[in-house]
C-alpha positions in Angstrom: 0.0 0.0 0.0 1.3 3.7 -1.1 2.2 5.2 2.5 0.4 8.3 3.0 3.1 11.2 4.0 3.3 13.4 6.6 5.7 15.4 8.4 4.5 14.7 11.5 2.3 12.0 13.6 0.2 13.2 16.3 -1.4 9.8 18.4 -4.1 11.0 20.4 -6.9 14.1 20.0 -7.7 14.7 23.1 -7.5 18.3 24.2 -3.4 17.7 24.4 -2.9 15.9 21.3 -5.2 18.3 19.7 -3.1 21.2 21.2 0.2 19.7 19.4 -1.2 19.3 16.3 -2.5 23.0 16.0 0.8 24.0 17.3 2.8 22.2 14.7 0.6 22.8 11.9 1.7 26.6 12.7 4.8 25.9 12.8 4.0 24.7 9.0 4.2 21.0 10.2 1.9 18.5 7.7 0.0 17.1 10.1 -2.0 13.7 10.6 -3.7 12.9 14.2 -4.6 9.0 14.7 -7.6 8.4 17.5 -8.7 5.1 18.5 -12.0 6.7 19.2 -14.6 8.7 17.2 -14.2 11.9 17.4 -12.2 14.6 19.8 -11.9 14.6 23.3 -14.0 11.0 23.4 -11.3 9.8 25.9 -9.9 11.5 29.3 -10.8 14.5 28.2 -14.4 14.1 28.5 -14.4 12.7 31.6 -12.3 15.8 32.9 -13.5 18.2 35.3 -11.3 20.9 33.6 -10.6 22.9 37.0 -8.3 25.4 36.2 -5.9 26.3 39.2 -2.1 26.7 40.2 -1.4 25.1 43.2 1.4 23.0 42.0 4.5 21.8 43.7 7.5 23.5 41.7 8.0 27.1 40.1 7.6 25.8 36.4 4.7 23.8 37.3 2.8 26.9 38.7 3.8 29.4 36.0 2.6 26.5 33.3 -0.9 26.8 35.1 -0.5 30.9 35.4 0.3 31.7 31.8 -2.3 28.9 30.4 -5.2 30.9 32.4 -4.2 33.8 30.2 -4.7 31.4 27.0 -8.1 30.3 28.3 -8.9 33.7 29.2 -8.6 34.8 25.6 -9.3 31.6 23.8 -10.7 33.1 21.1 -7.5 35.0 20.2 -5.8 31.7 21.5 -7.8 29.7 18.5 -6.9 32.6 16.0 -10.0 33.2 13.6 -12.2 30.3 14.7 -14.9 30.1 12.3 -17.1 27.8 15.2 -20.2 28.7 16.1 -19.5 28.5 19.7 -16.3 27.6 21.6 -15.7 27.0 25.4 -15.3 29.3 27.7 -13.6 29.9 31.0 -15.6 30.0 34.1 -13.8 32.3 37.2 -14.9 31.4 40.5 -12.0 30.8 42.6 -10.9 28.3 44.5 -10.1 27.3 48.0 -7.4 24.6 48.7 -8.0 23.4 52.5 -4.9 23.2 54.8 -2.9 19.5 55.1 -0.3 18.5 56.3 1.1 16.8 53.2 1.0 20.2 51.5 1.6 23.1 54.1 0.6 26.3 52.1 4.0 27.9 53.1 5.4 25.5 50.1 3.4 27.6 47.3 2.9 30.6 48.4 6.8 31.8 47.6 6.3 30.4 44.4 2.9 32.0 43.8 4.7 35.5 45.0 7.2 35.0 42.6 4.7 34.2 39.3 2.1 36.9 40.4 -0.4 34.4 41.4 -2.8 36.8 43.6 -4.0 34.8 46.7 -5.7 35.0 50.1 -4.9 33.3 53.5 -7.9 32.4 55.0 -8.3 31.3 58.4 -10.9 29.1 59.6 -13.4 31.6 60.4 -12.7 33.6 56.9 -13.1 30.1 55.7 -16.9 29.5 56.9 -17.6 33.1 56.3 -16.6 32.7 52.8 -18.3 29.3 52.1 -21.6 29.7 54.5 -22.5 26.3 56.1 -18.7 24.2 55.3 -17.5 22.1 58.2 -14.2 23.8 59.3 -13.2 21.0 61.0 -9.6 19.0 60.6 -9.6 15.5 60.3 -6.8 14.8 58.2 -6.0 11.5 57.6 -9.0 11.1 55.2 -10.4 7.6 56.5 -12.7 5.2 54.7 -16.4 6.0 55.3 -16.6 2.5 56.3 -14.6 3.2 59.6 -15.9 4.1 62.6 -12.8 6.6 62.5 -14.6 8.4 59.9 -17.6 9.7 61.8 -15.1 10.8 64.9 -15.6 14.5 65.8 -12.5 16.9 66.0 -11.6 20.2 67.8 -9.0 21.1 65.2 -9.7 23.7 62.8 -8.5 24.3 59.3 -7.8 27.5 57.0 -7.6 27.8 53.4 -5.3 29.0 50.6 -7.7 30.9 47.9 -6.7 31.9 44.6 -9.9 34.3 43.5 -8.6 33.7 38.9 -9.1 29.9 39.5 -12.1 28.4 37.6 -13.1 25.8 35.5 -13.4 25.4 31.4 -17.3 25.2 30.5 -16.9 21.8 28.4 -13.8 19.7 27.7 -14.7 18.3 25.0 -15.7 21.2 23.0 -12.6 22.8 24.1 -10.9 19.7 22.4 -13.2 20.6 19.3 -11.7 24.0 19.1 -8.2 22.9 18.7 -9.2 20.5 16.2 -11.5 23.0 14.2 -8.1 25.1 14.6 -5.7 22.8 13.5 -7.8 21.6 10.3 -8.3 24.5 9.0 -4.7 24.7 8.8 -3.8 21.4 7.0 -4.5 18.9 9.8 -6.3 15.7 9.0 -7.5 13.9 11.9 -8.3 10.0 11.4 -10.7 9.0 13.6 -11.6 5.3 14.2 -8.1 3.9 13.8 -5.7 1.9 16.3 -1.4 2.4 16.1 -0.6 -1.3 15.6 2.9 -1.0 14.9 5.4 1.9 15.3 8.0 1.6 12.5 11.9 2.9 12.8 14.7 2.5 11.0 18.8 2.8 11.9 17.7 4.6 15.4 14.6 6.8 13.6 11.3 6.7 13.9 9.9 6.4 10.0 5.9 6.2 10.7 3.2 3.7 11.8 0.7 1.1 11.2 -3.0 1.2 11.8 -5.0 -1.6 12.0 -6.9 -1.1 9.0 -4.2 -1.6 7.1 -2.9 2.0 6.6 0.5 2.9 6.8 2.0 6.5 7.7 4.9 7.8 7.1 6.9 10.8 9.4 10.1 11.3 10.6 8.2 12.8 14.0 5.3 11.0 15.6 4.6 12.0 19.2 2.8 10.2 21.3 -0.2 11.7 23.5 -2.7 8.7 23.7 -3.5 9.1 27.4 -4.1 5.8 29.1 -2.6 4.5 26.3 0.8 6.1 26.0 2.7 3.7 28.2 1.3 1.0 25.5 2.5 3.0 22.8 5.6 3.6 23.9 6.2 -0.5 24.7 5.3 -0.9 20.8 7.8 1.8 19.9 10.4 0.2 22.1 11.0 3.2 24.5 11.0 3.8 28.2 14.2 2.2 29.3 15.4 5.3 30.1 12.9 6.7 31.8 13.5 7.4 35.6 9.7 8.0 36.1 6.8 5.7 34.6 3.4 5.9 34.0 0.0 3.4 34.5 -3.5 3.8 33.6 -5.8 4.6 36.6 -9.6 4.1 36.7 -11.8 7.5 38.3 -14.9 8.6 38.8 -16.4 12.1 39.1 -19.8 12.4 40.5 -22.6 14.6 40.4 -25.1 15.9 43.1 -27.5 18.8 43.3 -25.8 21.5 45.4 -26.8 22.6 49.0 -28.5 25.6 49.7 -26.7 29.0 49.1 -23.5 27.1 48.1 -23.7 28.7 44.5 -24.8 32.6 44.5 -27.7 33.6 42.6 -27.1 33.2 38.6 -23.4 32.3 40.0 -21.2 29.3 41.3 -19.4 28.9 44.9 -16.2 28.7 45.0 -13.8 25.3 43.7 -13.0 23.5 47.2 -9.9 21.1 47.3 -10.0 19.3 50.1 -7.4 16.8 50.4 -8.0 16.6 54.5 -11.0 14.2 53.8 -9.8 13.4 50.4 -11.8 15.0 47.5 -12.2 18.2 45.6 -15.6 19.9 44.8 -16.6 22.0 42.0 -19.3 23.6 41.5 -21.7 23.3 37.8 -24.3 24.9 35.7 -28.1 23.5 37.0 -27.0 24.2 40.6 -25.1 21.0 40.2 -21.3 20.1 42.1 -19.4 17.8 40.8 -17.2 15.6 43.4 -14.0 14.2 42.5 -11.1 12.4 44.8 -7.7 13.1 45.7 -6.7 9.5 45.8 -6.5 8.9 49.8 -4.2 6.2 50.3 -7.3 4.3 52.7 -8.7 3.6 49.7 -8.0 1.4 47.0 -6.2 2.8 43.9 -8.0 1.1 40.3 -4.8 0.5 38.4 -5.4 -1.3 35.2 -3.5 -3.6 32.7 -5.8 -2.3 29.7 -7.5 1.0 30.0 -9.9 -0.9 27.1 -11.1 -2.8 30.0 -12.3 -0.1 32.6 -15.3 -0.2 34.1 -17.6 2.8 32.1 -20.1 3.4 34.8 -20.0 4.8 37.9 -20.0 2.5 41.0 -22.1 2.5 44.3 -19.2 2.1 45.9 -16.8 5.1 45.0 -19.7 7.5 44.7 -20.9 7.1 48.4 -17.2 7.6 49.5 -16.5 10.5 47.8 -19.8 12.0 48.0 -19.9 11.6 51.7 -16.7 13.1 52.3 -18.3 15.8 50.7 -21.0 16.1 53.1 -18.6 16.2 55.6 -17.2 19.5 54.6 -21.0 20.5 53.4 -23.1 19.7 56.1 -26.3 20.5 53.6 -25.4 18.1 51.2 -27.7 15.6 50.6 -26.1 12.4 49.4 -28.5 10.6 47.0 -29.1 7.1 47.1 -28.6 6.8 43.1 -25.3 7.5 41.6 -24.6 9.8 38.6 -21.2 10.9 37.2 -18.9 10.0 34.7 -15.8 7.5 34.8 -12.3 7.9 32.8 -8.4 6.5 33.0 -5.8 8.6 34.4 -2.3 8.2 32.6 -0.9 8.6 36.1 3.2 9.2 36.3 5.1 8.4 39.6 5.2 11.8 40.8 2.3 13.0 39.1 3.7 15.6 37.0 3.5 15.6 32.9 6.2 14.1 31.0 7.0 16.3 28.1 10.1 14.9 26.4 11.8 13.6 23.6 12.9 9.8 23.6 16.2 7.4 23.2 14.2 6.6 19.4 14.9 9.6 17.3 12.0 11.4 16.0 9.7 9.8 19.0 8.1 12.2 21.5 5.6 12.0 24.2 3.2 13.8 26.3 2.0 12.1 28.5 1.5 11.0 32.1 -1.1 14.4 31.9 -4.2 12.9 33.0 -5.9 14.2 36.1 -3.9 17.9 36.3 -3.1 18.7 32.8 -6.2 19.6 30.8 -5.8 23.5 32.5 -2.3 23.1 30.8 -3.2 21.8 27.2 -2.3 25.1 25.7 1.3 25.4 27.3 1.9 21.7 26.4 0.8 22.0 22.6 3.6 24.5 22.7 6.0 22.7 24.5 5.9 20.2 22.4 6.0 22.2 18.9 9.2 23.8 20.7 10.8 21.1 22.0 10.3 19.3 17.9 11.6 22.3 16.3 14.4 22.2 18.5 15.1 18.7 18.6 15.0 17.9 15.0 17.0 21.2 14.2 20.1 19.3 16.3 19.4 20.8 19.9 20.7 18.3 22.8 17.6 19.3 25.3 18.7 16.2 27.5 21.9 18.4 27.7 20.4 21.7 27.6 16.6 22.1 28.1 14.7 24.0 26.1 13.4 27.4 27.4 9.7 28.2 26.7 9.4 32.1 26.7 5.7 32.6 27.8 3.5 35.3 25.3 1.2 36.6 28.4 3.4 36.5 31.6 7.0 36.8 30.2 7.9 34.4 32.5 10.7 31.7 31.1 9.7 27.8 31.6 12.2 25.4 31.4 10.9 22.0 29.6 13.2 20.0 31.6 11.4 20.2 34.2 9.0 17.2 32.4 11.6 15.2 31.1 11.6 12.0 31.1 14.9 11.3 33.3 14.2 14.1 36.0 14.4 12.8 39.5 11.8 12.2 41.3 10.0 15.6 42.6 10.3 14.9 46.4 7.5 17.9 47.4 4.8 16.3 45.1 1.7 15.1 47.4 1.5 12.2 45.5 -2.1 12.7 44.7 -4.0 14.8 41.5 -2.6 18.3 43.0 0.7 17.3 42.0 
């Protein structure tokens, strides 16, 4: 079969894979983008809860999150003459990240001062004036709601760390569809329906894949952001043995529940409410609605699969009482229903749970990847990362030697793509959990 050409092979269009495809197309890549599934953002990013926020663990993660605010802020501009009739937007309504121990606020706020992340120190009684009716109490560690630990009564009290230009993105998925709509009418062609059986190289290169319907592509670049996937990909590609930090597919739900009285203002929504002391984060949605995520408490169970094909798609009894109950913990009001609704998805969870933007030992192969969970706020920066870090690359830059420097449009601030590569050591103030 004649192999169809391109200059460049995106796997994955999700809202990151659709990110580095517009960015390469406008950097006058050709472009093709292989999907397993039928259409954009069908994967992790539809089961996102798209929070955007900054409380990260390191200096370039924070300033990532800061300067891709600005992006979502003027999306539009960001998309550059989209032609869609309508687009996602950004939603502003701050949020609070409850005080733990595993994350002591004194560890972002230098960072924040020095990216211009505007924040408030709340104390506890700020804290339940700003969010009328939440339980101030500290009970960190979270406990399973099956313990009779759980339901124990404290005389600790917690503050909060609030940043007021956190938010949330209206809809994932058609954020997703804006960078697609964006990249084709540049060039892109997206495939849709078709599954990377075979990742080709030759003499150390990369020279294209294999789909399973018999298609063959050919690129001297393919970069890998298939999500739950990429660790698979990367097996077929034979990469990953020099890796210091790896990645697995991990099965989460998100659940939704009417919100209590007053929680969101009139016409409005409350404020975001990470609370890793009982172990989930809240966000508030349009109908009145929250929706109830977890912070992966070690007494529970983590899902970690062999096959994200395999994962469960529906929500489970079991994970929506615990998480939604911890939620009425904090909100007192809540009333937990006796049915669940929500959505589940995979994680492409990385050992310290920070991104992985990097080249690999097989010239011409790239990844993004180990995103899932924290990333989607960051799909922006990463599409440029990754067009950088290509450009660079394949024009005979060492970045393993010397990292690339990303020079941000909005905050001037310099990011240094090292800090994602794939041999970094281990980032020791991580909380291990989704907050990075």
């Amino acid at each position: 079969m004649t192999p169809s050409i391109a200059d460049a092979i995106v796997i994955g269009a999700g809202v990151l894979g659709a990110s580095v495809a517009l960015d390469l197309t406008r950097r006058g890549y050709k472009v093709a983008v292989v999907d397993k599934s039928g259409g954009p953002g069908h994967g992790s990013t539809s089961a996102s809860s798209a929070v955007v926020r900054f409380n990260y663990s390191t200096w370039d993660g924070v300033a990532t999150a800061w300067e891709s605010k600005h992006c979502w802020e003027k999306w539009s501009d960001y998309l550059q003459n989209s032609d869609k009739s309508e687009s996602a937007t950004i939603v502003v309504n701050g949020m609070a990240v409850l005080d733990v121990p595993i994350a002591p606020r004194e560890r972002v706020t230098p960072i924040f001062d020095r990216v211009g992340v505007p924040y408030e120190r709340w104390d506890p009684v700020t804290l339940s004036a700003r969010i009328p009716g939440i339980d101030v109490g500290a009970y960190w560690p979270p406990k399973s709601i099956s313990s009779d630990a759980f339901f124990e009564e404290t005389t600790s009290e917690l503050g909060a760390l609030y940043t007021p230009d956190a938010g949330f993105v209206s809809d994932p998925q058609l954020a997703a569809q804006d960078l697609v709509a964006a990249a084709q009418k540049l060039g892109a062609r997206f495939l849709f329906n078709r599954t990377v059986v075979r990742v080709s190289d030759r003499a150390g290169r990369v020279n294209g894949v294999a789909l399973g319907d018999g298609t063959w592509l050919a690129a001297p670049v393919v970069i890998n952001v298939a999500g739950p996937w990429s660790g698979a990909l990367n097996r077929l590609a034979g990469v990953g043995r020099e890796f210091t930090v790896d990645v697995r597919p991990m099965r989460q739900e998100v659940h939704q529940v009417a919100a209590p009285t007053g929680f969101n203002p009139p016409g409005g929504f409350g404020p975001s409410i990470a609370d890793m002391d009982l172990g989930t984060y809240i966000r508030p949605a349009p109908g009145d609605k929250l929706y109830i995520g977890g912070t992966e408490p070690e007494c529970d169970p983590f899902e970690w699969l062999d096959d994200p094909d395999y994962a469960n798609p529906s929500v489970t009894d079991e994970r929506f009482q615990a998480q939604v109950i911890r939620a009425a913990r904090r909100l007192p009001e809540l009333a937990v229903p006796s049915r669940s609704k929500g959505v589940a998805g995979v994680y492409d969870v990385s050992t310290d749970w920070a991104p992985i933007y990097d080249r690999t030992d097989l010239d011409g192969f790239y990844v993004a990847m180990g995103t899932s969970g924290n990333q989607f706020k960051n799909a922006p920066l990463a599409g440029q990362f990754m067009g950088e870090l290509v450009d660079a690359v394949e024009g005979g830059h060492d970045h393993d030697a010397k990292p690339v420097i990303h020079r941000c449009k909005y905050t001037g601030h310099e990011i240094n793509i090292g800090a994602f590569s794939r041999k970094r050591s281990r980032n020791s103030t991580s909380s291990g959990t989704v907050m990075g």
